[in-house]
SERO-4910 file (N, C-alpha, C, O; in steps of 0.05 Angstrom, whole numbers):
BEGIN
 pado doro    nc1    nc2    nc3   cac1   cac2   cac3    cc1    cc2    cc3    oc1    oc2    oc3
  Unk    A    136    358   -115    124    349    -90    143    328    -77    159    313    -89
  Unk    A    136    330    -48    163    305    -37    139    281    -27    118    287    -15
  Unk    A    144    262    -32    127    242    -26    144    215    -13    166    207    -19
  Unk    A    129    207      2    142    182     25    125    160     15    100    162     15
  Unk    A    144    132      5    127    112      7    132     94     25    151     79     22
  Unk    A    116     93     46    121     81     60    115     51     61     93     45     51
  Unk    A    129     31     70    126     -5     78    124     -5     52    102    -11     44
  Unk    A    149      2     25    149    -10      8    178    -21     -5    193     -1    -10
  Unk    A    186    -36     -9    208    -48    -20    205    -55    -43    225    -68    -48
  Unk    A    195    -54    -57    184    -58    -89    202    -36   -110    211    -39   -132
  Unk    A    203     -9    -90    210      5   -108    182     22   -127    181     46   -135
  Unk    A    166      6   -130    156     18   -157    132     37   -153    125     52   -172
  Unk    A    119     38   -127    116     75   -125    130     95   -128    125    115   -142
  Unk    A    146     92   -116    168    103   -111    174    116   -143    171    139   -151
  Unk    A    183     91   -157    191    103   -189    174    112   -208    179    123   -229
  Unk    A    145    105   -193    125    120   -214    127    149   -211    130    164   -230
  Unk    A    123    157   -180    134    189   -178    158    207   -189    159    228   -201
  Unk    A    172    193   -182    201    207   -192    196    196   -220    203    215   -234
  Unk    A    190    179   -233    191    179   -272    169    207   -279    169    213   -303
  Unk    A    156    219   -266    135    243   -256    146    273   -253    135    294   -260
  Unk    A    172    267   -239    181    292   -239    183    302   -206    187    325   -196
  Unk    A    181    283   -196    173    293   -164    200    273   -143    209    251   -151
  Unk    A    206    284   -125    224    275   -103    211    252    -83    194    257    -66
  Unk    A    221    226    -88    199    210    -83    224    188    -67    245    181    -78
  Unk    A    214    179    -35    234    161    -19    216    135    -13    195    136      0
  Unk    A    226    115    -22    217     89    -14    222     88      7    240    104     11
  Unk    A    210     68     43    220     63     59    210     32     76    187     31     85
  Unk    A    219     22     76    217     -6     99    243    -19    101    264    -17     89
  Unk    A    237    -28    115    253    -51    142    268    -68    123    289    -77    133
  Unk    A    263    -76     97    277    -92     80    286    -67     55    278    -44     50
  Unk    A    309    -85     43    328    -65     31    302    -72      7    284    -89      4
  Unk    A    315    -44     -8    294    -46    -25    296    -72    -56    316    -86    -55
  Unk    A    281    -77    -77    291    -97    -91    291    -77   -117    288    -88   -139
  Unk    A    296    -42   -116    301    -37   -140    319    -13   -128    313     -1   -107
  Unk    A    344     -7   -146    360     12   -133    340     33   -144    322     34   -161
  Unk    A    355     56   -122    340     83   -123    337     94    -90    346     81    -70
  Unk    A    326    115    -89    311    132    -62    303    112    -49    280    101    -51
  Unk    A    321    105    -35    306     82     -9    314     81     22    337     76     26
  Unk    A    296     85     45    315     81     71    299     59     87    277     56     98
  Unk    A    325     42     83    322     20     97    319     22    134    336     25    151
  Unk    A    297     20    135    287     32    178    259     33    174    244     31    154
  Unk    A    254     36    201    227     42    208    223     72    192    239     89    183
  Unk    A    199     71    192    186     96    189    175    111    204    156    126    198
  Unk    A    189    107    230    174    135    242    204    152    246    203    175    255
  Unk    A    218    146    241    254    151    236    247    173    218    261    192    223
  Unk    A    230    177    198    233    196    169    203    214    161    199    233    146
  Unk    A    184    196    182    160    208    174    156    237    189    138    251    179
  Unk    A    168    246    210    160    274    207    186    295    187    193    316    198
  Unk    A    196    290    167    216    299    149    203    317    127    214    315    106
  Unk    A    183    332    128    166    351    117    152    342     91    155    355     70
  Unk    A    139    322     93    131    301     60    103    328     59     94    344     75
  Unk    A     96    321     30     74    334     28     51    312     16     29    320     10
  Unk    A     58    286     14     48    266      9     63    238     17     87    233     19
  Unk    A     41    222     21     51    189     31     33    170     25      9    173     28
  Unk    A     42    149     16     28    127      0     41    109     23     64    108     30
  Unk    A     17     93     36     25     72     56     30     45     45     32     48     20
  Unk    A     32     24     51     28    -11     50     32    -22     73     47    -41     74
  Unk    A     23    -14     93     27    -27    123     33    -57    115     27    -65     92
  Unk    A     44    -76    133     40   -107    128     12   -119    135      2   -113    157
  Unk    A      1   -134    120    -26   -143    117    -28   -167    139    -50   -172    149
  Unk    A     -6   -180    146     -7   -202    165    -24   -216    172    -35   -237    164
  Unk    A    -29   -192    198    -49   -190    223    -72   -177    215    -89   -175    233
  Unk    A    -78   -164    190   -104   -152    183   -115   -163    173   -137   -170    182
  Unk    A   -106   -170    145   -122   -176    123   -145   -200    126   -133   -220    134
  Unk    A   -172   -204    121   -188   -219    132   -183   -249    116   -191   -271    123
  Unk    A   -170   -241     94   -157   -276     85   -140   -291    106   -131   -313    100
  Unk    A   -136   -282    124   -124   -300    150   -139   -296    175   -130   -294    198
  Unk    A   -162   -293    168   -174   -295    197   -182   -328    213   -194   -329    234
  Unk    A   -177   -343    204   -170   -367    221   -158   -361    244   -168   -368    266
  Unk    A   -131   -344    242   -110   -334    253   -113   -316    272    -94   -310    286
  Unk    A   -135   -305    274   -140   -275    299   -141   -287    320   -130   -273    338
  Unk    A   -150   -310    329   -149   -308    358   -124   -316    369   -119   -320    392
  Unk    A   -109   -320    350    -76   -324    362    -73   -297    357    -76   -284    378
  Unk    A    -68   -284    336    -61   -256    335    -74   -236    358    -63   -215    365
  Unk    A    -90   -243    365   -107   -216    381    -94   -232    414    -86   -215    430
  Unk    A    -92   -254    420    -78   -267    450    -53   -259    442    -43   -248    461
  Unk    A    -38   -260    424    -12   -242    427    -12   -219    419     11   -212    412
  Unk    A    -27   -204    417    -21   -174    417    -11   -168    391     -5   -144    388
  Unk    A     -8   -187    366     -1   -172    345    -22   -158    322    -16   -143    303
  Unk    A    -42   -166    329    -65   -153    306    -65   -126    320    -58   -107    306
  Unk    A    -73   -123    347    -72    -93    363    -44    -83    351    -48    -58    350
  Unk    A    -28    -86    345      7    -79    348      3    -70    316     11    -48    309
  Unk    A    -11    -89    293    -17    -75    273    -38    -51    275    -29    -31    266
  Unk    A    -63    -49    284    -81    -33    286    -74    -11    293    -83     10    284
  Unk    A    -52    -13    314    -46     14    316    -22     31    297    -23     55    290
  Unk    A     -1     12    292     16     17    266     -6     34    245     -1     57    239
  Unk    A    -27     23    238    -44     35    213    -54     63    224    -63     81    210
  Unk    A    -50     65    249    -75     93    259    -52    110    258    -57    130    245
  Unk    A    -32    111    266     -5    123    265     -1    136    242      6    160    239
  Unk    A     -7    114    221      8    124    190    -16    149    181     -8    171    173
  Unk    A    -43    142    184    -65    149    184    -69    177    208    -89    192    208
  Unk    A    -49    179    224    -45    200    244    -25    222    235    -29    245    242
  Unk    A     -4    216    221     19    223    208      9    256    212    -13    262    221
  Unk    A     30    278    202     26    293    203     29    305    169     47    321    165
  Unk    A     18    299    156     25    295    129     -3    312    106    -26    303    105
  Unk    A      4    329     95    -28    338     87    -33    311     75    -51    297     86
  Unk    A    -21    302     55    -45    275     36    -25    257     44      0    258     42
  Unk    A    -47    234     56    -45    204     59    -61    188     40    -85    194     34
  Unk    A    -48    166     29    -67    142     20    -52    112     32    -30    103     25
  Unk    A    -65    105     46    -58     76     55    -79     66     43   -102     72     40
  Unk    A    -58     39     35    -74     17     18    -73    -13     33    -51    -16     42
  Unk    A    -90    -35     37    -97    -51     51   -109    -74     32   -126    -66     16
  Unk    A   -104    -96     31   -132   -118     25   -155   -116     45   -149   -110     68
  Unk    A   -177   -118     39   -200   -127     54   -192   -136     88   -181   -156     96
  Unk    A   -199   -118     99   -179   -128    125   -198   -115    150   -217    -99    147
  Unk    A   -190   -123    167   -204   -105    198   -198    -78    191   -214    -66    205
  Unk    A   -190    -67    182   -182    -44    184   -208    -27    188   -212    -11    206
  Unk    A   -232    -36    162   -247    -33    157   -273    -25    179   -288     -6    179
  Unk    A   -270    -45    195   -281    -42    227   -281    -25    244   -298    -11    255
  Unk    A   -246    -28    247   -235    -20    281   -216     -2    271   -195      1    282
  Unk    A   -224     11    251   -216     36    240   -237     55    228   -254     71    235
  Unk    A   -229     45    210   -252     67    190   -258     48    166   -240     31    162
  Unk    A   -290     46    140   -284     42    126   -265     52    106   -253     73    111
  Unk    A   -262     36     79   -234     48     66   -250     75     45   -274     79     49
  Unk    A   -241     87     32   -258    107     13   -260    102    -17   -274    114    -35
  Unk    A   -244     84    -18   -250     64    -44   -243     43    -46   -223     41    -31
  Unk    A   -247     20    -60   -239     -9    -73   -232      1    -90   -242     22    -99
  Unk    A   -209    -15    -99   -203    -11   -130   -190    -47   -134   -183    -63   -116
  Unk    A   -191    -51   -168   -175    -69   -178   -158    -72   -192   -155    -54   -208
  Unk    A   -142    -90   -195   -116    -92   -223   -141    -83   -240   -147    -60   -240
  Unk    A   -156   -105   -256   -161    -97   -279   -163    -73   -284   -158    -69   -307
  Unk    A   -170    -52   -271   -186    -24   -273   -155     -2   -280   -154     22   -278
  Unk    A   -135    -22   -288   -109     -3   -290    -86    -19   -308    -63    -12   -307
  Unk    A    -97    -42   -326    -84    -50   -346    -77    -80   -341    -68    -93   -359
  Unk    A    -82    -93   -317    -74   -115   -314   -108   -134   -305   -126   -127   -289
  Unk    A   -106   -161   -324   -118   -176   -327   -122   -195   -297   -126   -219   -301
  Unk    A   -121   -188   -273   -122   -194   -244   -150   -187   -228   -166   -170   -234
  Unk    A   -151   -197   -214   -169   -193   -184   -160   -195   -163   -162   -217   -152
  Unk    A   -147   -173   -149   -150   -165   -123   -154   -142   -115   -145   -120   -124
  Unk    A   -172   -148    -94   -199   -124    -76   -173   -109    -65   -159   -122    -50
  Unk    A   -165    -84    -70   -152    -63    -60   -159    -48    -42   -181    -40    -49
  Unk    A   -153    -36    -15   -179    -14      0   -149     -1     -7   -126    -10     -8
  Unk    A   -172     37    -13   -156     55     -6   -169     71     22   -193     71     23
  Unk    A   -158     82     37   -162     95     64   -146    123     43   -125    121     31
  Unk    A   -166    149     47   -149    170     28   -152    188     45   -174    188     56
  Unk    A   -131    212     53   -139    234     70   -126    264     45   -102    265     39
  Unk    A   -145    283     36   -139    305     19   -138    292    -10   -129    303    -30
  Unk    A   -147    270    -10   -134    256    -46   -161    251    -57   -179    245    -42
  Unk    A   -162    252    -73   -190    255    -96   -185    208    -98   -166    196    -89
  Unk    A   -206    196   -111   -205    172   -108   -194    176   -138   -195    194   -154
  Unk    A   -180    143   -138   -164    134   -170   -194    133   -189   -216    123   -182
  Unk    A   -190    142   -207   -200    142   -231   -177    111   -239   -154    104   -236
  Unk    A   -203    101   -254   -193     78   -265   -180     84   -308   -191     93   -327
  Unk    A   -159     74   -304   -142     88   -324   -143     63   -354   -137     69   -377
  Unk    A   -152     38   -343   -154     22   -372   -160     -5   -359   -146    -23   -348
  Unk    A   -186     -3   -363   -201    -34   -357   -196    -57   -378   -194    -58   -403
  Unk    A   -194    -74   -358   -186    -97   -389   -208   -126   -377   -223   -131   -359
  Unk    A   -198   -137   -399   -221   -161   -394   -205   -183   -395   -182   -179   -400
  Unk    A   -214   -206   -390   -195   -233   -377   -187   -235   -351   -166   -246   -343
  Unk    A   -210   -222   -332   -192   -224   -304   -203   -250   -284   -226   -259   -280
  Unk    A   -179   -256   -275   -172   -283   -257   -157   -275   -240   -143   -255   -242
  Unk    A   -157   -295   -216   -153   -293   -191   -129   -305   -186   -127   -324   -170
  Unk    A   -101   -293   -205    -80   -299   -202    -61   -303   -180    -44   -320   -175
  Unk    A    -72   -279   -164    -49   -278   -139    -59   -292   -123    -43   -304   -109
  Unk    A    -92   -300   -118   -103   -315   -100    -90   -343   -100    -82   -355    -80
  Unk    A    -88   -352   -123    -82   -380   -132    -60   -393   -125    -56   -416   -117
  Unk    A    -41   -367   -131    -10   -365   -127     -1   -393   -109    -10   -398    -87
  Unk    A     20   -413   -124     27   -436    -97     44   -432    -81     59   -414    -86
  Unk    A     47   -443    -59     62   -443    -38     97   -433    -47    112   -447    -61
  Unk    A    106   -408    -35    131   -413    -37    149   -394    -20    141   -381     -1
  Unk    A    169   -393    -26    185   -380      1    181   -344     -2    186   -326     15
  Unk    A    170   -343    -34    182   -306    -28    149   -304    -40    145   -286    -57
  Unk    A    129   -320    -32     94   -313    -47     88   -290    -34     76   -273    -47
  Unk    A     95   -285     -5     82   -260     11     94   -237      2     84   -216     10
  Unk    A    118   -235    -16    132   -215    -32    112   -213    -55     93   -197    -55
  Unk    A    116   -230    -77     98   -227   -106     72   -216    -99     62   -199   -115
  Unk    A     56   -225    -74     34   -213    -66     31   -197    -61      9   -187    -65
  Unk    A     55   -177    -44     41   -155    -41     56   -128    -54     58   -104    -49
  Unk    A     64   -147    -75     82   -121   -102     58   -108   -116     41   -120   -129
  Unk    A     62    -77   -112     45    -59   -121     39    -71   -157     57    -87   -165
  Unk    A     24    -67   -170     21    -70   -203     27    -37   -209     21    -17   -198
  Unk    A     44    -43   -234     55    -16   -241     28      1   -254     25     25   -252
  Unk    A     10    -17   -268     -6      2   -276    -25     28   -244    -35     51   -240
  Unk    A    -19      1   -228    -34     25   -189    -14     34   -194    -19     41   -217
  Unk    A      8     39   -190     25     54   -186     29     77   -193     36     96   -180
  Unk    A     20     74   -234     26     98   -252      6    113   -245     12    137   -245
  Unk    A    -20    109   -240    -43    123   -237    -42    134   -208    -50    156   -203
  Unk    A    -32    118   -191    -27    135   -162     -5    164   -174    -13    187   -172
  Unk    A     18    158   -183     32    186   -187     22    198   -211     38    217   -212
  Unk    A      0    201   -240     -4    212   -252    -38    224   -245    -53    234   -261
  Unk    A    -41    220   -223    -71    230   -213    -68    239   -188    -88    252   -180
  Unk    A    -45    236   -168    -49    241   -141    -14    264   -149    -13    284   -134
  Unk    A      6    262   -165     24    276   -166     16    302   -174     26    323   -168
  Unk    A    -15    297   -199    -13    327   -209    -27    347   -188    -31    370   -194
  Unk    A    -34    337   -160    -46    363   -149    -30    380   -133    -39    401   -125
***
């Protein structure tokens, strides 16, 4: 299967597929931070390139409702709309299976709700954060190894120059279960 991950620089969707067996291209605007299948550009540059799957991470910025202090600057400058429609796009794609993934965000609203929550813990890691998946043709994640001890690590996270990176790095256990449940169909 050829699969597009799109708005990710992490790398590590990307490598859960291809460790899978499948042809798998990372893509955003920043180089990636793991060598491999990566094109550094926009994505609408690659997205009609015949994928038969795409795993989104739009940027959370202007969505995610942990910054809504921030909307009425975002919405007087036009960037929450400028995201909203980025998301309908990816979500428009011409792609049989989409899953865009989001925090808790407008999306929810002035889109659609998502078609599942999911959490770290529910995939090997001892964390809490509220995941939305938005899924089009994809069956929802089955949760692959619940664990106990979970804390609100990333929430906590202190101030620093690369925190909006560590935050929004996929957990390899989402990752393995995105390509060993969404690769085998």
């Amino acid at each position: 299967m050829r699969i597009l991950v799109a708005c990710e620089y992490s790398g590590r969707v990307r490598d859960a597929f291809i460790a899978g067996g499948h042809e798998a291209m990372s893509c955003d605007l920043l180089p990636t931070d793991s060598p491999g299948n990566h094109y550094q550009g926009d994505v609408r540059d690659v997205i009609n390139d015949g994928w038969d799957l795409m795993i989104c991470h739009p940027p959370c910025t202007d969505l995610a409702v942990s910054g809504a202090r921030h909307f009425a600057r975002k919405i007087a400058d036009g960037s929450q709309q400028a995201s909203l429609d980025f998301v309908q796009m990816l979500l428009d794609a011409p792609i049989k299976k989409i899953a865009l993934e989001n925090p808790i965000s407008i999306i929810s609203s002035r889109i659609r709700k998502p078609s599942q929550i999911i959490q770290p813990w529910q995939f090997g890691h001892g964390e809490t954060k509220a995941t939305c998946l938005w899924l089009k043709n994809l069956p929802l994640l089955v949760p692959t190894n619940i664990v106990e001890g979970r804390e609100a690590r990333i929430h906590k996270m202190p101030p620093s120059a690369d925190r909006w990176k560590k935050r929004s790095t996929t957990f390899l256990g989402i990752a393995s279960a995105m390509a060993s449940q969404w690769g085998a169909m």
